[in-house]
C-alpha positions as CSV (number, residue, x, y, z in Angstrom):
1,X,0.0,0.0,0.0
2,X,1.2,4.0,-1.0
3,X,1.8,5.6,2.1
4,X,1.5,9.4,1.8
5,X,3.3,12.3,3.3
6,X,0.9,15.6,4.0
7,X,0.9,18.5,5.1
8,X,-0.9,21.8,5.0
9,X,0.5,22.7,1.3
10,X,-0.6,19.2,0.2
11,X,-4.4,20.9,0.4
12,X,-3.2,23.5,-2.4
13,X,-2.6,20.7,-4.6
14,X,-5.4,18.0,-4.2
15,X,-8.4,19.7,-2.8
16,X,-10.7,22.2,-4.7
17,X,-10.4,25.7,-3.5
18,X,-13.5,26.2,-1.9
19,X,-12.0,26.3,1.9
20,X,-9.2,28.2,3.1
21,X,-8.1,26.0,6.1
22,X,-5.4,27.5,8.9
23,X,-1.9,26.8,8.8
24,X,-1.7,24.2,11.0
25,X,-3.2,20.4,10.9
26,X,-4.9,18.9,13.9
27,X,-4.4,14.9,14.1
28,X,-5.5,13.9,17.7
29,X,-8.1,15.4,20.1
30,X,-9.3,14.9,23.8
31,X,-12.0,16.5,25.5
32,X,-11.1,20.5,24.6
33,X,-7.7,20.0,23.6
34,X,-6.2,19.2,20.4
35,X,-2.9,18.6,18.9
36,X,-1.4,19.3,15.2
37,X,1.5,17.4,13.4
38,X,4.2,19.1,15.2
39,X,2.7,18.8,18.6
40,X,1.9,21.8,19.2
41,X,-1.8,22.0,21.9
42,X,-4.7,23.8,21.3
43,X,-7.6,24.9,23.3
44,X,-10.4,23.8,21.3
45,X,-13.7,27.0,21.3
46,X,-14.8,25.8,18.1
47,X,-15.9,22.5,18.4
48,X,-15.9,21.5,14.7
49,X,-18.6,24.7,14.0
50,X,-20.7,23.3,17.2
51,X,-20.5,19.6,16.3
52,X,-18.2,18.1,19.2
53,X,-20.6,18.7,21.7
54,X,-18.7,16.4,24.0
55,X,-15.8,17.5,23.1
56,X,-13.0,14.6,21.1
57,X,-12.8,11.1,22.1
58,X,-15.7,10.9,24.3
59,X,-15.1,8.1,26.3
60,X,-18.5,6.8,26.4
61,X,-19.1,7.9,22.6
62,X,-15.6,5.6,21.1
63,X,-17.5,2.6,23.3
64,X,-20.7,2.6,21.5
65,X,-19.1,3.4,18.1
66,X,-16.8,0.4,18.6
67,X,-19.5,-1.8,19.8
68,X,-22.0,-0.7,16.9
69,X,-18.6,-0.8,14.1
70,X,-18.6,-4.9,15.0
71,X,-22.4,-5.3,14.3
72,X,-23.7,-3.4,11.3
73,X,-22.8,0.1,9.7
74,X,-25.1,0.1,7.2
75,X,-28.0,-1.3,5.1
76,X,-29.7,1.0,3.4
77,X,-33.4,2.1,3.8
78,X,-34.5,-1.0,2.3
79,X,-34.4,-1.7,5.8
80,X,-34.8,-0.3,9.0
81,X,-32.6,-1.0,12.0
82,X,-32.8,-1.4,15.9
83,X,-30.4,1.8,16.3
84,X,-32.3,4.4,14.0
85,X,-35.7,3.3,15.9
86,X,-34.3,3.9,19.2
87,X,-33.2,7.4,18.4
88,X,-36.4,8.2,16.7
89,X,-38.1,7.2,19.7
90,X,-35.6,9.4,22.1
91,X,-36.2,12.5,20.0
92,X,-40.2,11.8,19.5
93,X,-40.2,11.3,23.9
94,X,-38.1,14.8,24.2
95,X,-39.6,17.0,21.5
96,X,-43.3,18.1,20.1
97,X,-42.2,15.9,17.2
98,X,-44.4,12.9,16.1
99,X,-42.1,11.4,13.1
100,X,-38.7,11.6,12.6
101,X,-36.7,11.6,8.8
102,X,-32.8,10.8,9.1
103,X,-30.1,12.1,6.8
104,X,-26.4,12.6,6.9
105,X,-26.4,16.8,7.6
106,X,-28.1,19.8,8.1
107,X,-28.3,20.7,4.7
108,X,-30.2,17.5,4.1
109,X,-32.1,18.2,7.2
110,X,-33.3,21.4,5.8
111,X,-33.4,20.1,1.9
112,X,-35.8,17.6,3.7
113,X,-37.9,20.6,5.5
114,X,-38.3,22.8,2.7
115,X,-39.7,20.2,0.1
116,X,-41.6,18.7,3.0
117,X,-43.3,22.6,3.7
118,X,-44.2,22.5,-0.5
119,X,-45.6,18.8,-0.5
120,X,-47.9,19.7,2.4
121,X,-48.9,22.9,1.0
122,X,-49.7,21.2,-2.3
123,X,-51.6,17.9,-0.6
124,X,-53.8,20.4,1.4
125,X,-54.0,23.8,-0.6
126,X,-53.1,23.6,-4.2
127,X,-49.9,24.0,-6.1
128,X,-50.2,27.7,-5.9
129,X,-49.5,27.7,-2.1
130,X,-45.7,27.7,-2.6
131,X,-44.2,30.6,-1.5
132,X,-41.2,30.5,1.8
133,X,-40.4,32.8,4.1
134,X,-37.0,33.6,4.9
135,X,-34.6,35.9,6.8
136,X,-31.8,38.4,5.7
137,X,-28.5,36.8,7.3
138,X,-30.0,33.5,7.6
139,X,-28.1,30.1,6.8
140,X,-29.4,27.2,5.9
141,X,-27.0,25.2,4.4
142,X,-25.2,24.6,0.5
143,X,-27.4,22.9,-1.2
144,X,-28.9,24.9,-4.4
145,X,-32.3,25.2,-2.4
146,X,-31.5,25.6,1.1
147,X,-28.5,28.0,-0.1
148,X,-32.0,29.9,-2.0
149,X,-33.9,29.9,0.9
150,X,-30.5,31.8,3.2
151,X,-30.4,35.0,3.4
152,X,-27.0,35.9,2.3
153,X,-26.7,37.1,-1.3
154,X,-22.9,35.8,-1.5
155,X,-23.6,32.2,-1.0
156,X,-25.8,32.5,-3.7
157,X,-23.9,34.5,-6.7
158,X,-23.0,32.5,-9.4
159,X,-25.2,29.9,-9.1
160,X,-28.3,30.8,-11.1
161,X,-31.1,30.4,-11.7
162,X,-31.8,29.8,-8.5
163,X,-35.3,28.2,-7.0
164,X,-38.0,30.6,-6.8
165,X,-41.2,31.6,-4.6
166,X,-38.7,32.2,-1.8
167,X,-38.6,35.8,-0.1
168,X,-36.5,37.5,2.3
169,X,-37.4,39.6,4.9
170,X,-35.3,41.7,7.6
171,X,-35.1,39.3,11.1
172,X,-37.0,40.5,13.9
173,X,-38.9,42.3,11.9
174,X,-42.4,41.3,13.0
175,X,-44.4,44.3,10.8
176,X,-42.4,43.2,8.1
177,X,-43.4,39.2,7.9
178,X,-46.6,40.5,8.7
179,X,-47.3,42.5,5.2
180,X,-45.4,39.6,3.6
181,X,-47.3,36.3,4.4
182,X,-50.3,35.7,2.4
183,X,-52.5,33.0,1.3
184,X,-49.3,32.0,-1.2
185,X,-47.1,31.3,1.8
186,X,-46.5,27.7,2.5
187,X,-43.8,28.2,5.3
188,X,-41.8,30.6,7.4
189,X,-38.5,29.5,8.4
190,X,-36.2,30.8,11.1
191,X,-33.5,30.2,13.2
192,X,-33.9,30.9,17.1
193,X,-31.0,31.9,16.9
194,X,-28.8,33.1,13.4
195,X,-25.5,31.5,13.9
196,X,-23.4,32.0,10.8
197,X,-25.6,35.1,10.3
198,X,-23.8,37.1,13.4
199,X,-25.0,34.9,17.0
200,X,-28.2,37.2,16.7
201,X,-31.3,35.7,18.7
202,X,-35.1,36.2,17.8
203,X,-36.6,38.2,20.1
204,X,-39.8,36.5,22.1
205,X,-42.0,38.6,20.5
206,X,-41.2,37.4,16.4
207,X,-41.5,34.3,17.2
208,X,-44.8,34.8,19.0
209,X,-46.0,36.8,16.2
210,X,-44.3,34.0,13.3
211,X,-46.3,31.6,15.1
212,X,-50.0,33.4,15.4
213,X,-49.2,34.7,11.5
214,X,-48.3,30.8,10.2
215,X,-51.5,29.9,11.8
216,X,-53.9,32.4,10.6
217,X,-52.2,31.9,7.0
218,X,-52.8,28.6,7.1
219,X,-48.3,28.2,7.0
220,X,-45.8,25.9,8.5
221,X,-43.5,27.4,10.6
222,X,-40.1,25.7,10.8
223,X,-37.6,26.3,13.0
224,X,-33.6,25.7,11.5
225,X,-32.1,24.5,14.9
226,X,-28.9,23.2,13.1
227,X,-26.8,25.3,15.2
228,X,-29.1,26.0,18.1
229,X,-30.3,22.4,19.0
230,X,-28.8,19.2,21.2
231,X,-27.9,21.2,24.1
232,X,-26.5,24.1,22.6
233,X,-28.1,27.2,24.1
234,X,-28.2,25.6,27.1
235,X,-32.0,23.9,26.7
236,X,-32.3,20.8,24.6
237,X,-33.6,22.8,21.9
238,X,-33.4,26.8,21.7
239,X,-37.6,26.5,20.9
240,X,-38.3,25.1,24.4
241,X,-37.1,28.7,26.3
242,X,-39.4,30.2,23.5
243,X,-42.7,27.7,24.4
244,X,-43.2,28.2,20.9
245,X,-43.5,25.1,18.6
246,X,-42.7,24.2,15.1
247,X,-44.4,22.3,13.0
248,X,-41.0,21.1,11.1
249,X,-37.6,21.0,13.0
250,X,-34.4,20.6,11.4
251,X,-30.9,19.2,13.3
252,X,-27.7,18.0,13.4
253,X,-24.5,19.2,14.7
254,X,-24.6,18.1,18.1
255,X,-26.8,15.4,17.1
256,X,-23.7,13.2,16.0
257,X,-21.3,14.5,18.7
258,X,-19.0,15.0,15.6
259,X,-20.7,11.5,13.5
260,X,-22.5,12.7,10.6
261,X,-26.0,12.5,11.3
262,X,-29.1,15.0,10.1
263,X,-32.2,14.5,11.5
264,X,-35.7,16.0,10.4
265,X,-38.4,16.5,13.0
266,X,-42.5,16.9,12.3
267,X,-46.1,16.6,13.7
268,X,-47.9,13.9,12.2
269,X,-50.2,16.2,10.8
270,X,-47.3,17.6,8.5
271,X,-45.3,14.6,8.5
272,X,-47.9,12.6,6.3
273,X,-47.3,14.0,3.3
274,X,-43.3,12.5,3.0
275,X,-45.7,9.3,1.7
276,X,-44.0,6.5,0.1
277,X,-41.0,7.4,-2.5
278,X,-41.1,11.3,-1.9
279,X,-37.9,11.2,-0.2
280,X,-35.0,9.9,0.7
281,X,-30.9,9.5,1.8
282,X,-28.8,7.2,1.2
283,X,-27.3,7.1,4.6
284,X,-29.8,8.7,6.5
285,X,-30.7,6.3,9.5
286,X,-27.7,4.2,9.4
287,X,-26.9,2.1,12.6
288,X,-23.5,3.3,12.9
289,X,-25.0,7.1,13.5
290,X,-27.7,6.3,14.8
291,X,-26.0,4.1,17.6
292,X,-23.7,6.9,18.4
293,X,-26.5,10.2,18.2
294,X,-28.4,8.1,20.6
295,X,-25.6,7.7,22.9
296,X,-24.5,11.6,22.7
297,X,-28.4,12.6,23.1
298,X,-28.8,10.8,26.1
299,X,-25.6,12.4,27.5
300,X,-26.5,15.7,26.5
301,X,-30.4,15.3,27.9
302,X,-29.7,16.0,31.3
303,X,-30.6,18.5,33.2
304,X,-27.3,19.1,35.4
305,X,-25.4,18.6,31.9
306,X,-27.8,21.6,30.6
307,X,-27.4,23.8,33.5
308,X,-23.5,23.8,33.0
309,X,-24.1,24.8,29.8
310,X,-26.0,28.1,31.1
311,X,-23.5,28.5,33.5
312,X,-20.1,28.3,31.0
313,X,-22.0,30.8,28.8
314,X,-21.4,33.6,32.1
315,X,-18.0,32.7,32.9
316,X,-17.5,33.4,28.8
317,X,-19.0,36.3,29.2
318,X,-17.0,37.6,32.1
319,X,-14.1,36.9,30.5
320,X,-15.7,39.0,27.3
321,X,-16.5,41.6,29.6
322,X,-12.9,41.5,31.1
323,X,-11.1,41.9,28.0
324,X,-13.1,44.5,26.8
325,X,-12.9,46.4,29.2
326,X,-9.0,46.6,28.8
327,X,-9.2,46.6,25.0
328,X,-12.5,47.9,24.2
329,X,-12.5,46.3,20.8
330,X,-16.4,44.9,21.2
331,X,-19.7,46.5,20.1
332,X,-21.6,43.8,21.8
333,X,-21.1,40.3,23.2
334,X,-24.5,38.2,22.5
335,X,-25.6,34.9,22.3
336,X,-27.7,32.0,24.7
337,X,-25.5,28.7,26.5
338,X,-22.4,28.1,24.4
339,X,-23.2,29.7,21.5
340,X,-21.4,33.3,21.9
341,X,-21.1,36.0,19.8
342,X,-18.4,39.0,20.5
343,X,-19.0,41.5,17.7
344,X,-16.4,44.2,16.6
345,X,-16.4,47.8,17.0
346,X,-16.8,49.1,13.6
347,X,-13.2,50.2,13.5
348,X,-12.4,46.8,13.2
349,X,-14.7,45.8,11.0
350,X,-13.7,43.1,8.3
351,X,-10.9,42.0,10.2
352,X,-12.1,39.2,12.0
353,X,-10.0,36.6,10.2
354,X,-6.9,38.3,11.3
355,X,-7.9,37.6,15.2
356,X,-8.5,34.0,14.0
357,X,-4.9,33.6,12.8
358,X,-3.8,35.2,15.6
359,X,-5.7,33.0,17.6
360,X,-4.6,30.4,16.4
361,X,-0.9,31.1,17.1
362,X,-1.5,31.2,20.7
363,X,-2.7,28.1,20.5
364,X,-6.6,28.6,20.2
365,X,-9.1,27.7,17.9
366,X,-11.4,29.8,17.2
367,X,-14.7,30.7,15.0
368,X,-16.0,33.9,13.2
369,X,-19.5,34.8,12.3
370,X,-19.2,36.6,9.0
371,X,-16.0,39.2,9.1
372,X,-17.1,41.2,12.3
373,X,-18.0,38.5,14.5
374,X,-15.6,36.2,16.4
375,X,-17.5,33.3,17.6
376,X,-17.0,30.8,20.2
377,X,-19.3,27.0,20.0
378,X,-16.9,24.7,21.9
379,X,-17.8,21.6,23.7
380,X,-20.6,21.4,25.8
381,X,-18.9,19.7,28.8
382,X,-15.4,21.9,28.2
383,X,-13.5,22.2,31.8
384,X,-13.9,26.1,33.6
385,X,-9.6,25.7,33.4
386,X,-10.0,25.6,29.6
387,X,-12.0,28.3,29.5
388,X,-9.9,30.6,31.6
389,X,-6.7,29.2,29.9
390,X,-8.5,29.9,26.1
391,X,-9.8,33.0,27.0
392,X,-6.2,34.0,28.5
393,X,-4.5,33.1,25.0
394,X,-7.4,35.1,23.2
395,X,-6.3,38.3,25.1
396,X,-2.8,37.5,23.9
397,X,-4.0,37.1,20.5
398,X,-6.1,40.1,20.8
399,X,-3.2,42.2,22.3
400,X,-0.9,41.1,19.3
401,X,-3.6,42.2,16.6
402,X,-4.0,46.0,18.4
403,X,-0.3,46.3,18.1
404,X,0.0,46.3,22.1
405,X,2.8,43.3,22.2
């Protein structure tokens, strides 16, 4: 067999262009802290984009993959398995959900909503009961519809014609949705909170008002909880703080605990209208994912697990707080559970990337929100000591950026 040597360069010559990875390569995680190919640690706030919810190498998560890897990893959705019913089941107990569809992401998660909003529309009101909803700054994944129905232009530039009957409306914006939903509109979608769109929560109010406008319009609301749900805002989904429900629920992420694994939750009501052959994945369901989502779920449903959660999110924000108030380099620091968003003064604006790198050289890893936002989604269960050590090396990075080294 070849063996190959790689490194960072090796990604200029063999991978399309489309990312623009940091410098360094990680090969081995535990818990928050991860190492590249020259050894060198890092304090882990990302968290693979708020996937590693346990952090690397959970303990309990490599037992049940191993155990699950020496019975089956996959079949197909010719047939169903013990795994993929037992997760269903968890998230049908925990949620308003009725029915469950698997797939591998959130993309697929929200391909799966979207054409499930249409079908329903058309079973119950006619064809011309199309039309979505949708937010300025929104994300909702790559595909060419769910990419249509974001609200960021330059996901979407060069890929036309794009899908139509889609709309977007400012977020938060309750008079607006209001002089926009009509007899047309088939669904409204929104995150609780807009993660790559800046860290920017929905306010009580929009989503009380979404809710009484889907219903008197006869529309599905669907809530994008990609980002927001498995733990991450410190309930097990951001809608339960709300006590507003969806009719269609879209997640992964944290679902997997860093396993691929999408997952598309419904009332039966709604749900009927995926009937035989309208959908499908591949991989959706599989027993390897499912076996370990169920195992991470269970972790991450629990109340003292969830509490921490709310807890880590104020020590962040003391430590936010702290350096700003020796740097004053933030407009705002916003955000629910471990999902934190520390927005630059508009001085700074465009530069987030450069904090990042910087970051990074202290041995951090680190997430933006768009080029103003530095954003922090790390592990769920990360130690108070890594925080106060991470947020130390931020400083430094910080420091090094505003020319005070």
């Amino acid at each position: 067999m070849t063996e190959y040597t790689v490194t960072r360069d090796t990604f200029n010559q063999v991978m399309v262009p489309n990312y623009a990875p940091q410098t360094m390569v990680p090969v081995r995680g535990k818990g928050s802290r991860v190492w590249d190919q020259q050894g060198k640690e890092y304090i882990d706030f990302a968290g693979g984009i708020a996937v590693n919810a346990l952090g690397h190498c959970h303990p309990t998560l490599l037992k049940v993959l191993k155990e699950q890897s020496e019975k089956l990893w996959h079949l197909s959705n010719v047939y169903t398995n013990e795994p993929a019913l037992s997760l269903a089941q968890a998230l049908i107990t925990h949620t308003f959900a009725d029915k469950v569809f698997f797939c591998s992401s959130g993309t697929e998660a929200n391909e799966a909503a979207f054409k499930l909003a249409r079908k329903y529309a058309h079973d119950h009101f006619g064809p011309e009961k199309n039309e979505i909803i949708a937010f300025n700054s929104a994300f909702h994944g790559r595909s060419l519809f769910t990419v249509s129905v974001g609200g960021q232009a330059k996901y979407r530039e060069g890929f036309a014609p794009l899908p139509g009957g889609i709309d977007h409306l400012p977020f938060n914006d309750l008079d607006a949705l209001s002089a926009a939903i009509s007899e047309k509109t088939c669904a409204v979608v929104i995150e609780p909170i807009q993660g790559e769109g800046g860290v920017k929560p929905a306010t009580q109010a929009f989503l009380e008002g979404a809710k009484a406008l889907c219903k008197k319009h006869d529309a599905l609301l669907v809530f994008d909880e990609i980002q927001t749900g498995v733990g991450r805002t410190g309930h097990l989904y951001a809608y339960m703080e709300s006590g507003i429900e969806p009719d269609i629920l879209t997640s992964a992420k944290a679902l997997g605990g860093g396993f691929p694994v999408g997952a598309m939750l419904a009332t039966d009501k709604v749900a009927d209208s995926f009937n035989f052959g309208t959908h499908g994945s591949t991989y959706g369901g599989n027993p390897l994912g499912c076996a370990v989502a169920l195992e991470a779920f269970n972790i991450i449903n629990d109340d003292q697990l969830l509490a921490g959660v709310s807890r880590k999110h104020a020590v962040f924000r003391e430590h936010f707080a702290a350096i700003n108030d020796k740097h004053q380099l933030f407009s705002d620091i916003r955000g629910r559970g471990l999902l934190i968003g520390a927005e630059l003064k508009e001085q700074w604006h465009g530069r987030g990337k450069e904090f990042l790198a910087a970051a990074g050289e202290e041995g951090l890893m680190l997430l933006v929100a768009g080029p103003n936002i530095l954003r922090v989604t790390p592990s769920l269960i990360i130690p108070d000591e890594d925080i106060q050590a991470g947020m130390a090396r931020l400083e430094k990075a910080i420091a090094k950026v505003l020319g005070k080294t």
